[in-house]
C-alpha positions in Angstrom: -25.3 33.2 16.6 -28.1 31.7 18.9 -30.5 31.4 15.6 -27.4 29.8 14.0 -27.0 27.1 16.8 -31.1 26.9 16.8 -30.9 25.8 13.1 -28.1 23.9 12.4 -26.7 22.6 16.1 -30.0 21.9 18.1 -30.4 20.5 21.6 -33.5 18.2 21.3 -32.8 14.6 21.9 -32.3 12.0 18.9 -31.7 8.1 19.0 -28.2 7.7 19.7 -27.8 4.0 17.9 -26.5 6.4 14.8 -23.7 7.7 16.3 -22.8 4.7 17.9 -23.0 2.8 14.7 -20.5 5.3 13.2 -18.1 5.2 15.7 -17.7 1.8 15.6 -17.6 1.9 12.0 -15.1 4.7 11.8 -12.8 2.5 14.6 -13.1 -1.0 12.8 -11.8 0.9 9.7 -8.8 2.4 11.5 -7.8 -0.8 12.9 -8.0 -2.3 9.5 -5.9 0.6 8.0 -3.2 0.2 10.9 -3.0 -3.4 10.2 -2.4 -2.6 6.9 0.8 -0.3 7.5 2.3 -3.4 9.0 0.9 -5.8 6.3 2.6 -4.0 3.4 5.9 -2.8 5.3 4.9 1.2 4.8 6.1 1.8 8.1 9.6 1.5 7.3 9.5 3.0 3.8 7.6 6.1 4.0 9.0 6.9 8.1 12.2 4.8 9.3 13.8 4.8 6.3 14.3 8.1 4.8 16.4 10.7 6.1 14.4 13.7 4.8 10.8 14.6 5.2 8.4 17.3 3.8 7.1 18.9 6.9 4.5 21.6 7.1 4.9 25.2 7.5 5.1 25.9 11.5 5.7 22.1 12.4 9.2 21.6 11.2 9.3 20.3 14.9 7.9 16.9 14.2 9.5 14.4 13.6 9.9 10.4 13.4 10.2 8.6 16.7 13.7 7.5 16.6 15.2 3.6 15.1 12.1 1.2 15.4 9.4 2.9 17.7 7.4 4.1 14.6 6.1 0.6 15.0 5.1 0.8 18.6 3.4 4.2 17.3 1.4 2.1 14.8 0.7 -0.6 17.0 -1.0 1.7 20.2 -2.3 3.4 17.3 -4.4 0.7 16.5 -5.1 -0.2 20.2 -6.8 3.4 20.4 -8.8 2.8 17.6 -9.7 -0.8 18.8 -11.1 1.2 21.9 -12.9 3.4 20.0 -14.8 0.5 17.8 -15.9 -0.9 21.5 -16.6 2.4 23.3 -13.6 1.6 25.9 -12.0 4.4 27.8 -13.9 6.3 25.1 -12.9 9.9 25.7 -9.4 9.1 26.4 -9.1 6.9 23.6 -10.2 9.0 21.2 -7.8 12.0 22.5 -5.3 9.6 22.1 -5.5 8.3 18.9 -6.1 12.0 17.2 -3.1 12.7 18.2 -1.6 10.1 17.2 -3.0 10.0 13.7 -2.3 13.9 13.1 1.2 13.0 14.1 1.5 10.5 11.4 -0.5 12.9 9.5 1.8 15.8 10.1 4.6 14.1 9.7 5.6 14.1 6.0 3.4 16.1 2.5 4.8 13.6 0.4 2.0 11.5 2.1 -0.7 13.8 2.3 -4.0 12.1 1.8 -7.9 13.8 1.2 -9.3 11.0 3.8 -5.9 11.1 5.9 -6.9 14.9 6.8 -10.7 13.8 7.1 -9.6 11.1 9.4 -8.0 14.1 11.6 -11.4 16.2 11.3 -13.3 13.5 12.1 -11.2 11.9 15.6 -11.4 15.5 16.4 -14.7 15.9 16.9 -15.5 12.4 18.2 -13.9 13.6 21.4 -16.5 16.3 21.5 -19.1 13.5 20.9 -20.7 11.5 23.2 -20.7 8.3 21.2 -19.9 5.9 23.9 -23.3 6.2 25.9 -25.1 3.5 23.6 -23.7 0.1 22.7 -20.2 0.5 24.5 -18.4 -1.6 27.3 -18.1 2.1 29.2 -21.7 1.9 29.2 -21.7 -2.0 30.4 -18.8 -0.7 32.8 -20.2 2.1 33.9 -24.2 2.4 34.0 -24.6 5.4 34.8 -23.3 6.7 31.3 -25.9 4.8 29.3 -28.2 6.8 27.7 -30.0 5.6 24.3 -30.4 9.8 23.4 -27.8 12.2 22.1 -28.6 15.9 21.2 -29.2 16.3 17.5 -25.9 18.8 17.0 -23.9 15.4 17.2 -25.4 13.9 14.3 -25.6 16.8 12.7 -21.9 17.9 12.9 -20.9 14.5 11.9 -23.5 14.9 8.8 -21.8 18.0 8.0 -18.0 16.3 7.8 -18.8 13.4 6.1 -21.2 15.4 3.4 -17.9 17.5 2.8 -15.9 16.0 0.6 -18.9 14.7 -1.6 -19.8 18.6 -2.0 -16.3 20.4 -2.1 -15.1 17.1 -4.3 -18.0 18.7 -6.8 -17.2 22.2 -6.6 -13.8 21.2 -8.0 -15.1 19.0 -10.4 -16.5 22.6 -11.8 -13.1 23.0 -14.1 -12.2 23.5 -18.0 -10.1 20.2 -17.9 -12.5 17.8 -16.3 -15.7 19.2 -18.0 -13.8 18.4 -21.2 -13.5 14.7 -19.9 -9.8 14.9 -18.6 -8.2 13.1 -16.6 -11.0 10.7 -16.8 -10.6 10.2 -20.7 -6.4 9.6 -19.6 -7.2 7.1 -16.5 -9.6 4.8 -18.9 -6.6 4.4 -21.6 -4.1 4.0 -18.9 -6.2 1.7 -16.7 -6.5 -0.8 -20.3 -9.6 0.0 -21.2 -8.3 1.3 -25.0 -10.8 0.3 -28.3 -13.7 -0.9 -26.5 -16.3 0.4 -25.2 -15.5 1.1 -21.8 -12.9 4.1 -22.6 -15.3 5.6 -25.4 -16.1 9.4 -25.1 -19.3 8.3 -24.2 -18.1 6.4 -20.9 -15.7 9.4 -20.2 -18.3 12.0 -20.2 -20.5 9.4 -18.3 -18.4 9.0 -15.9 -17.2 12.7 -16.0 -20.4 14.2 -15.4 -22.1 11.6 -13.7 -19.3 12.2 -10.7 -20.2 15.1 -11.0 -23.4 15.6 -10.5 -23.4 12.8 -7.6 -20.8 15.3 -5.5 -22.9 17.5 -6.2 -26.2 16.2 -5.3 -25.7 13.5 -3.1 -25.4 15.3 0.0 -28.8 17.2 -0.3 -30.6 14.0 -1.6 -29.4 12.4 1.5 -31.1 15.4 3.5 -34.7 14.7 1.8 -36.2 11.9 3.5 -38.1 10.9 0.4 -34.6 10.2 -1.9 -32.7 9.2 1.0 -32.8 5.3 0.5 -32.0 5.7 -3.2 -29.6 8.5 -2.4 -27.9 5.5 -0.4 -27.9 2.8 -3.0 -26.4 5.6 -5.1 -23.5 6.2 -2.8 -22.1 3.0 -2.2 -22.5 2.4 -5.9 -20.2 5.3 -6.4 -18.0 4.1 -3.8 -17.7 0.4 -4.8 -17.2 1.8 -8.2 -14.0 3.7 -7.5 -12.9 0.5 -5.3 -12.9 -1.2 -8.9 -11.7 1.7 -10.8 -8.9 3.4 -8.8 -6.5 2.2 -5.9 -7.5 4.4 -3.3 -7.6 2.1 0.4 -9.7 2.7 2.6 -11.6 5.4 1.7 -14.4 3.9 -0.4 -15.2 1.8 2.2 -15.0 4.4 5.2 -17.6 6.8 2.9 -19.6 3.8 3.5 -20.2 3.1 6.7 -20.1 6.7 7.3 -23.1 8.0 5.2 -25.1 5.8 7.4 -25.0 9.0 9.5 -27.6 10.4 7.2 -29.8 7.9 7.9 -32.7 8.8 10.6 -30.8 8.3 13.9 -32.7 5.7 15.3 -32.2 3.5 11.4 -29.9 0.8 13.7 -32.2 0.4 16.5 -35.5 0.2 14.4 -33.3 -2.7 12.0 -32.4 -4.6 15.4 -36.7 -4.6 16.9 -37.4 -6.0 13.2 -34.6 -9.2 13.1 -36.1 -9.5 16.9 -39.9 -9.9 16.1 -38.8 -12.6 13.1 -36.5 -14.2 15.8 -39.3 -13.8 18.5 -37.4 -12.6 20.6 -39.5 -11.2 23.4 -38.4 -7.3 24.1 -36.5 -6.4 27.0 -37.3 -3.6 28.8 -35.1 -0.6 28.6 -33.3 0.3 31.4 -33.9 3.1 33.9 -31.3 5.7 31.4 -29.6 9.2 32.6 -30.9 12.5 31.2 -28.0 13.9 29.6 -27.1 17.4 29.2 -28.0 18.5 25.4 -27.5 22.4 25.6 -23.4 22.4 25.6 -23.7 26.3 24.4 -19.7 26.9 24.6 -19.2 23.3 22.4 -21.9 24.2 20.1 -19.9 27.7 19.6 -17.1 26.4 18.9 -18.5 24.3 16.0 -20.3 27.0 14.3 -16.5 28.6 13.9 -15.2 24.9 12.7 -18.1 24.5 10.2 -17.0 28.5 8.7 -13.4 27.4 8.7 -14.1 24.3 6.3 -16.4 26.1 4.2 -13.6 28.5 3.9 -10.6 26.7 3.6 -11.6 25.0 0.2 -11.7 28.3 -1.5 -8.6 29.6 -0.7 -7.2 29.2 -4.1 -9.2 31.6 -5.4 -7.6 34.1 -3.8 -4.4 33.2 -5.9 -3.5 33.6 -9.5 -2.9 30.3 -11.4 -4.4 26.7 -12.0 -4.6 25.8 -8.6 -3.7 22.0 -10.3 0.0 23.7 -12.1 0.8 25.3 -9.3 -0.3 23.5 -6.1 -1.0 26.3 -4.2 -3.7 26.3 -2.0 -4.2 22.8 -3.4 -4.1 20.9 -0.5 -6.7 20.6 2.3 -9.3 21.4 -0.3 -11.0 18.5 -1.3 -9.3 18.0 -5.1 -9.9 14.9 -5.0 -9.0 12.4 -8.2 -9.0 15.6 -10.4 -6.0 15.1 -12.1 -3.3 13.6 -13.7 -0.2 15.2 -13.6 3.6 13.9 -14.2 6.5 15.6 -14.2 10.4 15.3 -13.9 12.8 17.2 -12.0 16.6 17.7 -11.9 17.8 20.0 -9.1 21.3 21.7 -9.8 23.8 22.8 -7.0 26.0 25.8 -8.0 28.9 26.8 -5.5 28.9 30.7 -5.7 32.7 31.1 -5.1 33.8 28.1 -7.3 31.4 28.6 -9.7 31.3 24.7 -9.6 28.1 22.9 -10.9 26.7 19.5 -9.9 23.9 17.7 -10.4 22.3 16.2 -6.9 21.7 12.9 -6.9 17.9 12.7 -5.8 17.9 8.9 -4.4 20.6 9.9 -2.0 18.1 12.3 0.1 14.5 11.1 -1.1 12.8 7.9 -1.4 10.8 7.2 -4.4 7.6 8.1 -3.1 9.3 11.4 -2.1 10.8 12.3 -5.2 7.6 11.5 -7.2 5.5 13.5 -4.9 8.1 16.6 -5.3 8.3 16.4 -8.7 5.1 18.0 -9.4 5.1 20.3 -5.8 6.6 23.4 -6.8 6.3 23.9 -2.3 7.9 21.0 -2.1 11.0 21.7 -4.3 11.4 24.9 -2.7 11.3 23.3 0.5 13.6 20.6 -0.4 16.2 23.2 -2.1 16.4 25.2 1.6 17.3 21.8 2.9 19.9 21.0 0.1 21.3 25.0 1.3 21.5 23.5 5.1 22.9 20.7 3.8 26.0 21.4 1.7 27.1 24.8 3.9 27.9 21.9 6.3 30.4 20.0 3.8 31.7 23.4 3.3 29.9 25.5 0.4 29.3 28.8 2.0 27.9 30.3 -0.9 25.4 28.0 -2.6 22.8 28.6 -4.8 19.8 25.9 -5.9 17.7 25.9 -9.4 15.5 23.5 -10.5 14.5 22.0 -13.7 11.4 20.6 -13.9 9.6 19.6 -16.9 5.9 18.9 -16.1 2.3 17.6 -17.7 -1.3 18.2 -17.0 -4.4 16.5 -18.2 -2.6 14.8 -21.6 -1.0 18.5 -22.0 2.0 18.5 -23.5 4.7 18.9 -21.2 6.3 22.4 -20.4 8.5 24.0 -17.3 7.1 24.5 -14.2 9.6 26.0 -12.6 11.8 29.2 -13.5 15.0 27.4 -13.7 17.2 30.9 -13.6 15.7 31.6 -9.8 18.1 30.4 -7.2 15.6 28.8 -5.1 17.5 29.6 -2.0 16.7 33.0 -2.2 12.7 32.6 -2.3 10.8 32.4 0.9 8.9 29.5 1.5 5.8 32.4 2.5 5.7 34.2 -0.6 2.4 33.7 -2.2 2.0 33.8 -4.9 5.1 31.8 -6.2 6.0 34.4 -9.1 8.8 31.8 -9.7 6.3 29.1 -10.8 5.5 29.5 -14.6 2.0 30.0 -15.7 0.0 27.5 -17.4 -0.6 29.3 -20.9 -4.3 29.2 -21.5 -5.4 27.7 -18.9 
C-alpha cells in the first residue's frame, strides 16, 4: 500500500492556487445551481408537491422536510456553497453543504443525475482538502492558516474525480447501439436537424466516435504536459458543444472550471505575476507562511480504498445478465452518461385477490409527471412503486392485493416490445433479487 500512496497520493508540496481556483469554481457553480431551483419553481414540483417518492434501497428513511422548509433547505444550501466559493468557515461549510446536497440527492431516483452524484463525490472530499489556506477570508481571518503549498495527493485526488466520468463515460460508449451511431443518429432527427447536413450519417458517426474517442483520451492527454493546452481547448470545445446540443444544466460548465485541475498547480498564480508585470505592479513580498503537514497517512489510506471503490462500482453490470440500458440494473452510479434514448409506457393494474376485482390505477393520483416518466422505463422503480401501491390499498381495505405491470418500451429507434412480465404479481418480488428474472430480455441484443 505504501508504494501505492508513493505513486499516486504523494506528500511533496505543490502550488496551492489550483485547488483554490477549483473550489471557488466548484462553489460559484452551486450557488448558481441553487438559484436556479428557486428560479424555475423545481422546488415545489419535484419535493413539496408529490406525495410519493423513489427512495433508495436502505434510506427509505429520508424524507422531505415538511410544508415549505424545502425552501429554507435550498436557500442555506446555497449559503454553504457561497462559503465555500470564499473559503469562509471552510471545513464546516463544506460538511454542511455535503450533507445537504446528498440529502436532496438521496431524496428521490426519479431525479438521479450523473453530475448530481459527482457533486456528492466531489463535496466529499473537499472536506478532506485543504482548499481554504490560499485565497480565502479564513486565511485573511485567520493568518495562521495561510499557506500557498498543499501536498500533491490533493490535486491529485481531485484529478482523479473529475477525469472519471470523461473515462467511465467512454468505457460505456464501448456498446453495439452507440458504435452503430444510436442514439446519436435519433437525437440529430429529433433535435430538427432532418435533410441537411447536420444529421447525415457522416455527422452521426462524427459525433459518435469523436465522443468517443475524446472520453477516452482526454484524461491521459490532460496527464502529458506536452498535449495538455490542446487537451484543454478540446475539452471545453466538447463541453460548449453539448451546452448547444443537449439540455443538460450545469454540467458543461462545471467540467469546465474543473479540468483546470489538470493544469500545473501553480497555472493561476503564474497567470496573476504575468497581468502584474503588464500592469507594473511592483511584487509584494509573500508572507512569512506555516509549514503544513503533507504526510496524512490514515487520509491518504482512506482514499486509496475510495479510488478502488469508483473504479469498481462502474462495472458492476457486468456482473449481471442483460443490456444494462433494457434493464437498468446496475445502471446507475456508473457513468452512462447521454447513452441512450429510451421511451416507454406503462399501465399498472390492481387485482383484489378475494374479489377478483380489477382496476386500472390512475398514475397522476400518486406520481407527478417527472415521476411517472422516469418509472416508465425503471423496471426498480415499478417494482418499488407496486410495493407502495400493496401498502397503500391494504389500508382502504384490500387484504389480498396483487400488482402487474404493463409496460411497453423502446431502445435506440427499436421497435417497441414488453419490458416487463405482465403475468408476475409484482408484489411478490423482492426489491433484492438480482437479477430481475421478471424483466424480459432484449432479444439480440
Amino acid at each position: 500500500m505504501n508504494k501505492l500512496l508513493e505513486k499516486y497520493l504523494p506528500v511533496h508540496l505543490v502550488h496551492s492556487s489550483s485547488i483554490a481556483i477549483f473550489r471557488m469554481v466548484f462553489g460559484l457553480v452551486m450557488v448558481w445551481e441553487c438559484t436556479r431551483y428557486f428560479q424555475y419553481e423545481w422546488i415545489e414540483r419535484y419535493w413539496i408537491h408529490p406525495d410519493f417518492f423513489f427512495t433508495y434501497l436502505g434510506f427509505g428513511w429520508v424524507k422531505p422536510w415538511p410544508g415549505e422548509f424545502m425552501y429554507v433547505h435550498f436557500f442555506f444550501l446555497g449559503v454553504f456553497a457561497l462559503f465555500i466559493f470564499l473559503g469562509l468557515f471552510y471545513r464546516l461549510s463544506t460538511i454542511l453543504f455535503f450533507l445537504a446536497f446528498t440529502y436532496v440527492f438521496l431524496l428521490d431516483k426519479a431525479n438521479y443525475l450523473n453530475h448530481f452524484y459527482l457533486i456528492s463525490l466531489i463535496s466529499f472530499l473537499m472536506i478532506l482538502i485543504p482548499a481554504h489556506r490560499s485565497y480565502s477570508l479564513d486565511a485573511l481571518l485567520w493568518p495562521k492558516l495561510k499557506s500557498l503549498e498543499t501536498p500533491a495527493w490533493t490535486v491529485n485526488i481531485l484529478r482523479f474525480i473529475v477525469g472519471v466520468p470523461y473515462f467511465f463515460g467512454g468505457i460505456a460508449k464501448l456498446n453495439s447501439f452507440w458504435l452503430q451511431g444510436e442514439p446519436m443518429r435519433t437525437w440529430l432527427r429529433n433535435a430538427g436537424f432532418s435533410n441537411n447536413f447536420a444529421s447525415s450519417e457522416f455527422m452521426v458517426y462524427f459525433l459518435s466516435y469523436g465522443g468517443l474517442f475524446f472520453d477516452l483520451m482526454i484524461v491521459p492527454l490532460l496527464f502529458w504536459r506536452k498535449t495538455r493546452v490542446i487537451a484543454f481547448v478540446l475539452a471545453i470545445s466538447f463541453h460548449l458543444t453539448n451546452a448547444y446540443i443537449f439540455s443538460i444544466g450545469i454540467f458543461p460548465w462545471l467540467m469546465i472550471g474543473m479540468t483546470t485541475i489538470f493544469l500545473e498547480p501553480d497555472w493561476a498564480k503564474n497567470i496573476l505575476e504575468r497581468i502584474k508585470q503588464l500592469l507594473k505592479i511592483n511584487p509584494i513580498a509573500a508572507p512569512n507562511l506555516v509549514s503544513i503537514k503533507s504526510n496524512n497517512l490514515r487520509i491518504r489510506q482512506f482514499l486509496l480504498v475510495f479510488i478502488l471503490l469508483n473504479i469498481l462500482i462502474p462495472f458492476r453490470h457486468l456482473l449481471i445478465p442483460g443490456n444494462v440500458h433494457w434493464t437498468e440494473e446496475g445502471h446507475r452510479f456508473s457513468w452512462h452518461m447521454k447513452l441512450r434514448d429510451k421511451k416507454a409506457k406503462a399501465e399498472i393494474i390492481a387485482m383484489d385477490k378475494d374479489t377478483g376485482k380489477t382496476w386500472k390505477v390512475d398514475l397522476k393520483e400518486f406520481l407527478s409527471s417527472r415521476q411517472r416518466g422516469k418509472m416508465a422505463a425503471r423496471p426498480d422503480m415499478i417494482l418499488q412503486f407496486a410495493h407502495y401501491l400493496e401498502d397503500y390499498y391494504k389500508e382502504k381495505g384490500h387484504k389480498n392485493l396483487a400488482i402487474y405491470a404493463k409496460v411497453r418500451a423502446s431502445l435506440n429507434a427499436l421497435p417497441g416490445r414488453d419490458l416487463i412480465d405482465e403475468q408476475v404479481d409484482l408484489t411478490e418480488v423482492s426489491r433484492y433479487g438480482v437479477p430481475a428474472k421478471w424483466i424480459l430480455p432484449l432479444e439480440g441484443k
